[in-house]
N, C-alpha and C positions, 0 to 999 in steps of 0.2 A: 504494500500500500504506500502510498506515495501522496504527499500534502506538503501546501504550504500555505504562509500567513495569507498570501492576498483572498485564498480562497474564504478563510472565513469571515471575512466582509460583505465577498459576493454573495458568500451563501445566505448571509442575513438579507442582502438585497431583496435574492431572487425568491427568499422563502416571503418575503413580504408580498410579493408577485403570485403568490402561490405554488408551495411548495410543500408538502405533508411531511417531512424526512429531511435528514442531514447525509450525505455518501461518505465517503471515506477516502475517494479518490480524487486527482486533479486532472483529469487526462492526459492524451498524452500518445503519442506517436514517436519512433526515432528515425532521422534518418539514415541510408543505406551509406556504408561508405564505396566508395571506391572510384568515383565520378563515370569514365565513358564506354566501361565494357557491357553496356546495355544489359548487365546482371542487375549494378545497382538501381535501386528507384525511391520516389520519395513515400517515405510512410506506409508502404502497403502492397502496389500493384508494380511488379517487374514480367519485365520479358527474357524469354531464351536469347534472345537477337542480338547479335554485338555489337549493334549502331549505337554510339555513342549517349548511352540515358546517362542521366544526370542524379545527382544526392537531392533527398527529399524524403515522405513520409507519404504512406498510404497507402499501397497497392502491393501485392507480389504475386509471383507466379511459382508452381512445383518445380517447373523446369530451371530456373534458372538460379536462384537462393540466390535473390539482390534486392532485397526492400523490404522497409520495416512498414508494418502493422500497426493502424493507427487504431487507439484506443475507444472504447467506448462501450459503455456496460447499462443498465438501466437494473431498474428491480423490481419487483414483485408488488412489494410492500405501496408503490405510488398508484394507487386505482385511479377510475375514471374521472373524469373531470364532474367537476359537485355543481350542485344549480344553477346559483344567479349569479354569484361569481366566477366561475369557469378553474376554479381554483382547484388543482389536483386535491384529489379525496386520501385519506388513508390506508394503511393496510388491509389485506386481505383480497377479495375478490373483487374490488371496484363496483362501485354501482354504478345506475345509468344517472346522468345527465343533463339537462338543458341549459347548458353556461354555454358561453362562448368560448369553449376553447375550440372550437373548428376555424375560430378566425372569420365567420361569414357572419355574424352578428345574431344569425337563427340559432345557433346552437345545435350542436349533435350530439345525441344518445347513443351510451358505452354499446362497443361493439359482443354483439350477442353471441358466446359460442355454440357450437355444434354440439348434438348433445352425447354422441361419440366420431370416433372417425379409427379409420384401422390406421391411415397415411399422413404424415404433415398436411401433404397436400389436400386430403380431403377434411381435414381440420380447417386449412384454410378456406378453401373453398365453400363448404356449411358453412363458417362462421355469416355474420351479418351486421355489417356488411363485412364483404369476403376479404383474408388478408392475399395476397400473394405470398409464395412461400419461396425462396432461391436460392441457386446455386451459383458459383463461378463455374463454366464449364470448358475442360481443355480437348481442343484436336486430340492430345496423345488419349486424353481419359476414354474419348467415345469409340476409340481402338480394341477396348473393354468392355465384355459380355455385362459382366456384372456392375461394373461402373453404368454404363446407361441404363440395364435394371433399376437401379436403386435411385438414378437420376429423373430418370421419366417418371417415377414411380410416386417418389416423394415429394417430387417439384413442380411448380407449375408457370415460373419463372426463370431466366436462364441471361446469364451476363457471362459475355467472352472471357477468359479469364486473361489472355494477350492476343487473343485474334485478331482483333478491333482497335488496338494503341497505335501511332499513326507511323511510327516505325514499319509494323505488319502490313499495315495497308497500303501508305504511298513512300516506300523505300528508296523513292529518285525524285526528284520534282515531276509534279503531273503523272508518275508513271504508277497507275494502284495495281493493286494485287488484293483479289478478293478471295481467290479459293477456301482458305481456312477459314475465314468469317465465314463464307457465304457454306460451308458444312455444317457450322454449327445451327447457324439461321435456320440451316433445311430440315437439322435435326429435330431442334426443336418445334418445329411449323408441324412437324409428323407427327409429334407427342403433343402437340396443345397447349404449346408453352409459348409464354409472352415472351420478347425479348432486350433486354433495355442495352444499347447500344454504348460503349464504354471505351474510350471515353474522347471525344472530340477537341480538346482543347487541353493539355500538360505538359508541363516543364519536363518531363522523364520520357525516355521509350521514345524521344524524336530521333531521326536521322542527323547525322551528323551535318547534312547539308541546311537543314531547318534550324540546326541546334544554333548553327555559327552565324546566321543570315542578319543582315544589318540595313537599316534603312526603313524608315514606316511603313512605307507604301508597299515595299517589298512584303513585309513580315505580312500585312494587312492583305495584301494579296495572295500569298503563300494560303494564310488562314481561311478567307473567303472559299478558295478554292478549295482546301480539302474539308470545310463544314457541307460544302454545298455537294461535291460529287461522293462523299461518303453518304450524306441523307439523302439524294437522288438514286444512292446506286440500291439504297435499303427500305425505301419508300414505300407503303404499303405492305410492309412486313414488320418495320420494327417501330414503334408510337412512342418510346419511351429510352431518352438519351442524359448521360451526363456530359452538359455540353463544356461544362470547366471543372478541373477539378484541380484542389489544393493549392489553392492561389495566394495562400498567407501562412507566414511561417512566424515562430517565438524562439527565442533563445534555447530554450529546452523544447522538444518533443513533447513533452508532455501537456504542452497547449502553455507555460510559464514565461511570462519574461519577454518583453517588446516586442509585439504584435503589430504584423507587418508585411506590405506585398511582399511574395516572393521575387526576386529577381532572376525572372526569366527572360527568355528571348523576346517574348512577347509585350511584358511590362516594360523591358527596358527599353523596347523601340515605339511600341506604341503608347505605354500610359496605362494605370488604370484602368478607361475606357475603354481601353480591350474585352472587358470581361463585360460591359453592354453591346459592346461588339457582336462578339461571341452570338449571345443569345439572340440578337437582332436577325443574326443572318439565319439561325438555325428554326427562327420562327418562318423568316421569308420562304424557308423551303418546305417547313409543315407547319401548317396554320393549328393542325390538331396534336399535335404530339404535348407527350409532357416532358417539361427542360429542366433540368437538374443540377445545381451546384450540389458538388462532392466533397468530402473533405474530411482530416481525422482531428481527433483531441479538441471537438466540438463539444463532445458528450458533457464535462463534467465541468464545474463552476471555475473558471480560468479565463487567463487574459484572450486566449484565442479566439472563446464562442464569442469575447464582448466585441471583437472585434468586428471576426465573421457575420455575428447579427445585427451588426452596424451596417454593416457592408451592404447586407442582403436586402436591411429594411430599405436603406439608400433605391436601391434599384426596384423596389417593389414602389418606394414613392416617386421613384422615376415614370415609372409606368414601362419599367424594362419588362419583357416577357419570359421570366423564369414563375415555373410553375412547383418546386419542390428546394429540399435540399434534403441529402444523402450525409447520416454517420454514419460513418464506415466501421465501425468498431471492432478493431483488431484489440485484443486483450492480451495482457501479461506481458512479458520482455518482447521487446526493451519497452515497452510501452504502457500506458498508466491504467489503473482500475480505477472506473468509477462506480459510484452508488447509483443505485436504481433511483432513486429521486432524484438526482442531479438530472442524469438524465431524464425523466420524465418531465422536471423544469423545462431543463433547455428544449424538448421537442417542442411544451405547450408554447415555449416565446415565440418560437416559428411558424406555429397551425394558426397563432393570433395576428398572424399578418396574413393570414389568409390562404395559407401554402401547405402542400401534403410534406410527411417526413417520409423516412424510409431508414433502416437501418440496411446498410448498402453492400457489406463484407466483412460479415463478423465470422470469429474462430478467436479462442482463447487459449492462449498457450501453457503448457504445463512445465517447459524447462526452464530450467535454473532453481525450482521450485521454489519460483517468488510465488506462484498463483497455486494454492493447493488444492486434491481434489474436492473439496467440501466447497470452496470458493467457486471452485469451476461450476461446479453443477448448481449452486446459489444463481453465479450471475448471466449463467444460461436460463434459467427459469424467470429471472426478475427482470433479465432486459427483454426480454420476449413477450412477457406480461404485459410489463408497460407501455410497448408499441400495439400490442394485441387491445389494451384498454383505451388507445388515444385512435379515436373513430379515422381522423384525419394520417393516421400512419400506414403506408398502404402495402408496406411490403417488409420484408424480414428474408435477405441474403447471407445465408453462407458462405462465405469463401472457398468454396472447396465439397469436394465429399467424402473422402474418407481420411485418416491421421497417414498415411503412408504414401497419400499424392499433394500433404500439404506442402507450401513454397515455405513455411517456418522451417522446416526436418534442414536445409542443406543450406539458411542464410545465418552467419556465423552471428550476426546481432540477435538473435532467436535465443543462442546459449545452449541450442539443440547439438552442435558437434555431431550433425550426422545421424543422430536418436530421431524416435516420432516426436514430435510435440503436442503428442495426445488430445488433439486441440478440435476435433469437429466431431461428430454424430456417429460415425463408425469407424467401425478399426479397422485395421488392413485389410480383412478378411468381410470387408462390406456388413458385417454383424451390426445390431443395435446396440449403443454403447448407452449407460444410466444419464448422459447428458442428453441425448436421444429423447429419453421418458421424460426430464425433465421441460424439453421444450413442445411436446404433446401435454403434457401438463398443464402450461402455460395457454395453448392453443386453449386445452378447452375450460378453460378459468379456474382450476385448480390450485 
């Protein structure tokens, strides 16, 4: 567990804001070292691909052990949002409703579970309204009898895990390369899975030709071009994209300490303004799609979510067209644990501006045994809960499906040296693992 002073200021703030609970955590992502062997990446999602990615937090991939895991954990204990004031309710099973935490001023009643399901996915699915259920899903996985079993099976939602980063897809200027995305697309199109398109717009997993490019116009044109023939070439297949992701970094990972663009190719040529950019053009090409900032060590009461929700409120009173924003919540090393209430906070400040959340890549790691098992299976249960209680949260992503295809096992900031990192739903052998139970649990209000 991981804390520091600023937090308990905030957390007096945002508990005045409505908040039932105190966390434990300050969140918290690290980033990947190593700068251009396209292993490393910021926070989370890396690629196999050598094109030059860059240090950061957020994203990874099995293949390649280059990027840290951004935090983010919720609880159990934060129920549904309480009458007139929209003010998360207390422990236990949440009740329903009529506040305004859906952010539309009507008010939404606790999302209702299913009253059994054999499947996550048909957990999600009964529920009411329905959550989406996800996975990261890789080329090499769906190579695997029992990997698409347990994938098609349990899931009903499906984000590339490197197919889609813009490395994979435009490796040359102008020149894309769809085959790998466009398998998973068709995989999933077969199985009846949604597909949310990952990720359009980051500092990591570019081409070395993107990474070094200079000059506004250029960069702006670069961007234009591949927002527009990646959502032209997947048009009518995929409705739901993170068009930027992790575009503010803090001294520490863990969301602490001087909150601030990140310095990428994109901010440093264009501005800020990028990231309305961004969204503007990805509206111009779907008018119906839902647009997505992404990003880790949002979860829990720290300098980064004030920053990031600054940010996001800015472009929402802009009348920018972003429709959501994605915690990523990678858990454990190197990366922070939050409370289930923190997190149930920070989703409600978001759904009050009018905008869905999403819990975008979560898995929670077991090496170094910072995060023990009694923990794990806690804040599998409680951040699942809490997204499952907040009507406005539409989805709950996995990173992964089993401990033996995680990208934590082989990225040395994990602390895994090679070990599983025990950290998703099943074990090597595709079995239900008791974190498993714990987030059917969760699905059906348990």
């Amino acid at each position: 567990m991981r804390s520091a002073p600023f937090t308990l200021l905030l957390s007096a703030f945002l508990c005045a804001a409505g908040c039932s609970d105190s966390g434990d955590g300050d969140g918290g992502e690290t980033t990947g070292s190593g700068g251009a062997t396209g292993g490393t990446t910021s926070g989370g999602t890396t690629s196999g691909t050598p094109s030059g990615a860059t240090t950061g937090s957020g994203e990874a991939s099995a293949s390649s052990g280059a990027t840290t895991g951004s935090g983010d954990t919720t609880s159990a204990s934060n129920g549904a949002t309480s009458g007139s004031g929209g003010a998360t309710s207390g422990s236990g099973t949440g009740g329903e409703g009529t506040g305004g935490s859906d952010g539309t001023g009507g008010g939404a009643s606790a999302r209702v579970p299913a009253a059994s399901a054999s499947t996550l996915r048909e957990a999600g699915e009964k529920a009411n309204p329905p959550l989406l259920i996800g996975a990261a899903i890789s080329g090499g996985g769906l190579g695997n009898n029992d990997y698409k079993r347990v994938a098609a099976a349990e899931h009903n939602y499906v984000t590339a895990e490197n197919e889609m980063k813009w490395d994979a897809l435009e490796p040359s200027a102008g020149n894309f390369s769809w085959g790998s995305a466009d398998n998973i697309v068709n995989w999933a199109r077969q199985n009846n899975m949604k597909v949310k398109g990952h990720t359009l717009v980051w500092h990591s997993q570019l081409p070395g030709w993107m990474s070094s490019m200079t000059g506004k116009a250029n960069v702006e044109a670069a961007m234009r071009r591949h927002i527009t023939q990646v959502m032209g070439h997947f048009k009518d297949r995929l409705d739901h994209w993170d068009v930027v992701n992790e575009a503010v970094q803090t001294d520490s990972d863990t969301g602490v300490g001087n909150p601030r663009m990140r310095p990428t190719v994109f901010y440093n040529q264009i501005g800020e303004s990028y990231i309305d950019l961004a969204f503007q053009i990805a509206r111009e090409q779907d008018p119906k799609a839902k647009l997505y900032y992404n990003d880790y060590s949002i979860d829990a009461r720290n300098d980064k979510v004030e920053f990031v929700y600054n940010m996001v409120k800015g472009m929402v009173d802009r009348g920018v067209p972003i429709d959501g924003v994605g915690f990523q919540m990678h858990i454990g090393p190197p990366n922070n644990e939050a409370g289930g209430a923190d997190v149930a906070a920070n989703m409600k400040r978001f759904t009050d501006l009018g905008l869905e959340v999403l819990i975008s890549e979560m898995d929670i790691n077991r090496c170094g045994g910072v995060v023990t098992a009694e923990e794990q299976l806690t804040y599998y249960h409680d951040i699942v809960a809490a997204c499952f209680k907040e009507p406005k949260c539409t989805a709950v992503t996995f990173w992964g499906i089993n401990d033996g295809r995680s990208w934590l096992n082989s990225w040395s900031g994990a602390l895994c040296n090679g070990q599983s990192s025990q950290s998703l739903l099943f074990n090597d052998q595709y079995g239900k693992k008791e974190t498993y139970n714990r987030v059917m649990n969760a699905l059906l209000g348990k």
